[in-house]
C-alpha positions in Angstrom: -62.0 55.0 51.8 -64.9 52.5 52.7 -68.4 53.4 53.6 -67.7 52.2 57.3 -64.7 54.6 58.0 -66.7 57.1 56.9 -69.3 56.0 59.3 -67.1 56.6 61.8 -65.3 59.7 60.6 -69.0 61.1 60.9 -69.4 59.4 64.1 -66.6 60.8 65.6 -67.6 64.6 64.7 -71.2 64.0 66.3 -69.4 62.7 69.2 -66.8 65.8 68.9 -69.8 67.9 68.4 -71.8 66.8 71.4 -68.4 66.7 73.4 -67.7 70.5 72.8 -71.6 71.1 73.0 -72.0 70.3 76.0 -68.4 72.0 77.2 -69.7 75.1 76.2 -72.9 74.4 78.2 -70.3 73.9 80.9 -68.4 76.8 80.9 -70.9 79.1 79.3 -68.7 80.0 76.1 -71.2 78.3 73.6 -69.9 80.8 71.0 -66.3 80.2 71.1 -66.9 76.5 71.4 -69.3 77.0 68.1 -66.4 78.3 66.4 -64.3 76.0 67.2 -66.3 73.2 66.4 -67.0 74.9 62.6 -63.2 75.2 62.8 -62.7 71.1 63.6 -65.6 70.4 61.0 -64.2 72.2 58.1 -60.7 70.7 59.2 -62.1 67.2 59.3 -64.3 68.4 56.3 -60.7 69.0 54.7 -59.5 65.9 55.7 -62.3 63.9 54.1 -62.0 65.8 51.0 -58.6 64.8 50.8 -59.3 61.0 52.0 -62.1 60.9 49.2 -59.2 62.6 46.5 -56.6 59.7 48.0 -59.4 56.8 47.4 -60.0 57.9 44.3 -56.8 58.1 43.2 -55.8 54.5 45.2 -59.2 53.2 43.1 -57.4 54.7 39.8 -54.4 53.3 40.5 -55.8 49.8 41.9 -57.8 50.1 38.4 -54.7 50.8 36.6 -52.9 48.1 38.5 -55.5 45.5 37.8 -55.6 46.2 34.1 -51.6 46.2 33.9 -52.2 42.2 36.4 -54.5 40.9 33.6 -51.8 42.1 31.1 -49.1 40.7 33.0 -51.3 37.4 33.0 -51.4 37.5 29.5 -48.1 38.2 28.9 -47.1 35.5 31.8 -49.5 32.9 29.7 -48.1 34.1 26.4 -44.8 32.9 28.3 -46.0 30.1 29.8 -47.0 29.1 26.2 -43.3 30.0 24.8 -41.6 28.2 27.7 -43.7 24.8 26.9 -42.9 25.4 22.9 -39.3 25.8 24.0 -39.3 22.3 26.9 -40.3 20.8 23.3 -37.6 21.7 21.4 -35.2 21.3 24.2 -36.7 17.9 24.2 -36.3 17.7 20.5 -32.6 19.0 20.9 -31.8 16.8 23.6 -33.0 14.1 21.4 -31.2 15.0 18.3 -28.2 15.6 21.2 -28.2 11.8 22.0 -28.7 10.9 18.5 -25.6 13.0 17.4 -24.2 11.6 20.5 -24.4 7.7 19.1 -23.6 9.2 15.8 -20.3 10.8 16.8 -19.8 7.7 18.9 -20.4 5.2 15.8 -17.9 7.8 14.3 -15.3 7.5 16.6 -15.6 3.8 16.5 -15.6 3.7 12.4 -12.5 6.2 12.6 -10.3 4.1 15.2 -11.6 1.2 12.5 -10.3 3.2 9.6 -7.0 4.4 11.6 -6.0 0.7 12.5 -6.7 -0.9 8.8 -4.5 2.7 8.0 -1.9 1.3 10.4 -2.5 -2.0 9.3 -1.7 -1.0 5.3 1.5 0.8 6.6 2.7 -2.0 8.1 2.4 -4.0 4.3 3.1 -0.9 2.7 6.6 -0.9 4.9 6.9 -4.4 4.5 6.5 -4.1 0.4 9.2 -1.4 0.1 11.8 -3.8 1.9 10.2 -6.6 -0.2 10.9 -4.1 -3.3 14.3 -2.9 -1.6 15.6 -6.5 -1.6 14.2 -7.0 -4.8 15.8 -4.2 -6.4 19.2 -5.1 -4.5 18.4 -8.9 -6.4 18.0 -7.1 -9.9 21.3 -5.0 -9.3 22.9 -8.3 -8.5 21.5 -10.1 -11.4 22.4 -7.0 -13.7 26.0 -7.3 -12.4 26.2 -11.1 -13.4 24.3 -10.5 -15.9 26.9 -8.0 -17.3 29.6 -10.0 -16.2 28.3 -12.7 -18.1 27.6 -10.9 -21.2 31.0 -10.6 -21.2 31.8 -13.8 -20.8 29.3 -15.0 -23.3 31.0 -12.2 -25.8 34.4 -13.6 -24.8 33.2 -16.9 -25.9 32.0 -15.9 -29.0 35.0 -14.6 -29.6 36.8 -17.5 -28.9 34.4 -19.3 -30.6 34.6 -17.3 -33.5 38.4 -18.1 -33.5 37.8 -21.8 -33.3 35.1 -21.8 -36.4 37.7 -19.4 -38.2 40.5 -22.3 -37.1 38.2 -24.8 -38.1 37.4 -23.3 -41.5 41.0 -23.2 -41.7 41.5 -26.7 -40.3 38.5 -27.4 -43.4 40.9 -26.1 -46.3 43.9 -27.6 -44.9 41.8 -31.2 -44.5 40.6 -30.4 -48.4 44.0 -30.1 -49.4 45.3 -32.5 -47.3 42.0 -35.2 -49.0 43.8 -33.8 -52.3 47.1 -35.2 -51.6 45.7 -38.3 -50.1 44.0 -39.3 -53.3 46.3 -38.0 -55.5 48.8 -40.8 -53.1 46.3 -43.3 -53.1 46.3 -43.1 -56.6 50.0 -43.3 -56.9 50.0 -46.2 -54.3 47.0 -48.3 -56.7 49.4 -47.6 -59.6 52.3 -48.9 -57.6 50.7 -52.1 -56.5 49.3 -52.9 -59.9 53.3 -52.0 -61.1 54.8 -54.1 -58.4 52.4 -56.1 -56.8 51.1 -55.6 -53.3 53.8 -55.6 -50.9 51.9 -53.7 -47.8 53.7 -52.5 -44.5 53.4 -54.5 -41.7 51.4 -52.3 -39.2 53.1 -52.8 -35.9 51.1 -53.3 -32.6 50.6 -50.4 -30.2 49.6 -50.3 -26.9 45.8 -48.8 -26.4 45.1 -45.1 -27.3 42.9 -42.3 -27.1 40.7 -40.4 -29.2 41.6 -36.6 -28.2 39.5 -34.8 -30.5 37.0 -35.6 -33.1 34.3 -34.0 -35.5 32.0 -36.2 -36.5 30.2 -33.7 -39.3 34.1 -33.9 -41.6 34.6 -37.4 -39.9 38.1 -36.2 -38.7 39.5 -37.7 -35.7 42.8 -36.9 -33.4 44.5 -40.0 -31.6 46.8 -40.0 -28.5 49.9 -42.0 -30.5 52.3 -40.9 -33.1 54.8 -42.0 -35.3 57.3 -42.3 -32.3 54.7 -45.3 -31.6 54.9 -47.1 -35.2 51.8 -45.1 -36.3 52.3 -44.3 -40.3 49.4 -42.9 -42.9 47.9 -45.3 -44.1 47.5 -47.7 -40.8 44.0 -48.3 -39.7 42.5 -48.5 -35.9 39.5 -49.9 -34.0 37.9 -47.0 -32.1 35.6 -48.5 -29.1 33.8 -47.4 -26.3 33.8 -49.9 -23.6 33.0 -53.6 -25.5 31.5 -52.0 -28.1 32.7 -51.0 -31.6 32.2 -47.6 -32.6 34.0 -47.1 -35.9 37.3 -47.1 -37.9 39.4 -44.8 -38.8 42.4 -44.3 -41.6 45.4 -42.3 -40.1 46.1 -39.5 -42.8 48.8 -37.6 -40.5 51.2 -39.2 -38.1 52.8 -36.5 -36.4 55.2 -37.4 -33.5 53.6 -37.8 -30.4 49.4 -38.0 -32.2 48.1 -38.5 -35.1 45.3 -37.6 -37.2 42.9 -39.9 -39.5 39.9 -39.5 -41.0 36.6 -42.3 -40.2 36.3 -45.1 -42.8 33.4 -44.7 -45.0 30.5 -47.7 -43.9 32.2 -48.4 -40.7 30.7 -46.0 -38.6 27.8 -47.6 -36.4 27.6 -44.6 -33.7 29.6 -41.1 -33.1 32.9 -40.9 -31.6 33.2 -39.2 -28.8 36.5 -37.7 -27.3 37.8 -40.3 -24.5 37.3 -43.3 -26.6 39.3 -45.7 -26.3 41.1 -46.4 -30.5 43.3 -49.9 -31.0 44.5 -52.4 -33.4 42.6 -54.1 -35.9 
């Protein structure tokens, strides 16, 4: 309580005082009016006994209050302090926010990159396995012919192994045949110097062919026989065109061909089947 309501408290009981003074002047009971004055003092004694116990106490507590503001302060500055440390690292984490932001954007960019060169190498990858697909199709093929013509080719050998065994045979039988041709010749050169030379007249024949030849034996097949005049002995032209190409001795009229072998020395190029063999 402040000096000036005190003031007035004690104001107020002078007042009091005089005003019951001078009612017991009035009325002559000084006495009871005494009494009841002490009475009102000690009340309003009472009263600022307890008024001084409540200031104090309001002072205590207005101390206490104080003391518990300038902690409050402190604690408000110490937070004042934390929520500036923490507006710079929101800062910082917004900033590291829109960094990661770009990041995660260059990201997405780089993947959508990566996901259409991915699409991009499915599309060759698809379009090598049809390339391969075909291809392997093509080597299955080529296998198949290739089979097939493995067994053509081992056909042919076969055949061909037939002809060189024919041949061989063809050989022995020509060797033989050489044999009797020189043993004849011989006979005929015995003959001629016994009876002089009285040769066969060879008889014309119309243009032949050469059907078959082999140039490495010099053995030859012709297209006319003996139902043509042809006899062993009778020598032909053989020509390709208007040019010579050799002779040749026959050493086997048969009926409808005839075979002969190539006159030593007048050979001037190969014979070839389809040549055309006449008259000397």
């Amino acid at each position: 309580m402040s000096n000036v309501a005190k003031f007035l408290i004690i104001l107020n009981l002078i007042l009091a005082g005089a005003f019951l003074g001078a009612a017991s002047n009035y009325l002559g009971q000084k006495d009871h009016v005494q009494a009841q004055l002490e009475s009102k003092v000690r009340e309003w004694q009472d009263k600022h006994t307890a008024a001084d116990t409540e200031l104090k106490v309001t002072k205590d507590s207005l101390n206490k209050t104080g003391a518990e503001n300038s902690t409050l302060k402190a604690q408000n500055s110490g937070l004042e302090a934390k929520a500036s440390a923490l507006q710079g690292e929101n800062q910082v984490l917004v900033a590291q926010s829109n960094s990661q932001g770009e990041a995660l954007n260059n990201a997405t960019a780089a993947l959508n990159a990566q996901t259409a060169t991915i699409s991009a190498y499915e599309t060759t990858i698809k379009g090598l396995q049809d390339e391969r697909t075909v291809l392997v199709q093509s080597r299955d093929a080529e296998k198949d012919a290739r089979v097939k013509a493995e067994a053509v080719q081992a056909q042919l050998q076969r055949q061909l192994d037939d002809e060189v065994a024919a041949h061989k045979a063809a050989m022995a039988q020509l060797g033989t045949a050489n044999s009797e041709i020189q043993g004849l010749q011989a006979e005929l050169a015995n003959y001629r110097e016994k009876y002089g030379a009285q040769g066969t007249v060879q008889p014309a024949v119309a243009p032949g062919k050469v059907l078959a030849v082999d140039n490495g034996v010099g053995l030859v097949v012709l297209s006319f026989g003996a139902e043509d005049g042809v006899q062993n002995g009778f020598e032909y032209i053989i020509s390709r065109g208007s040019q010579y190409v050799a002779t040749v001795k026959v050493t086997d009229a048969q009926a409808k061909k005839s075979t002969g072998l190539l006159v030593a020395g007048m050979q001037k190029s190969p014979v070839n089947a389809g040549d055309t063999v006449t008259n000397r």
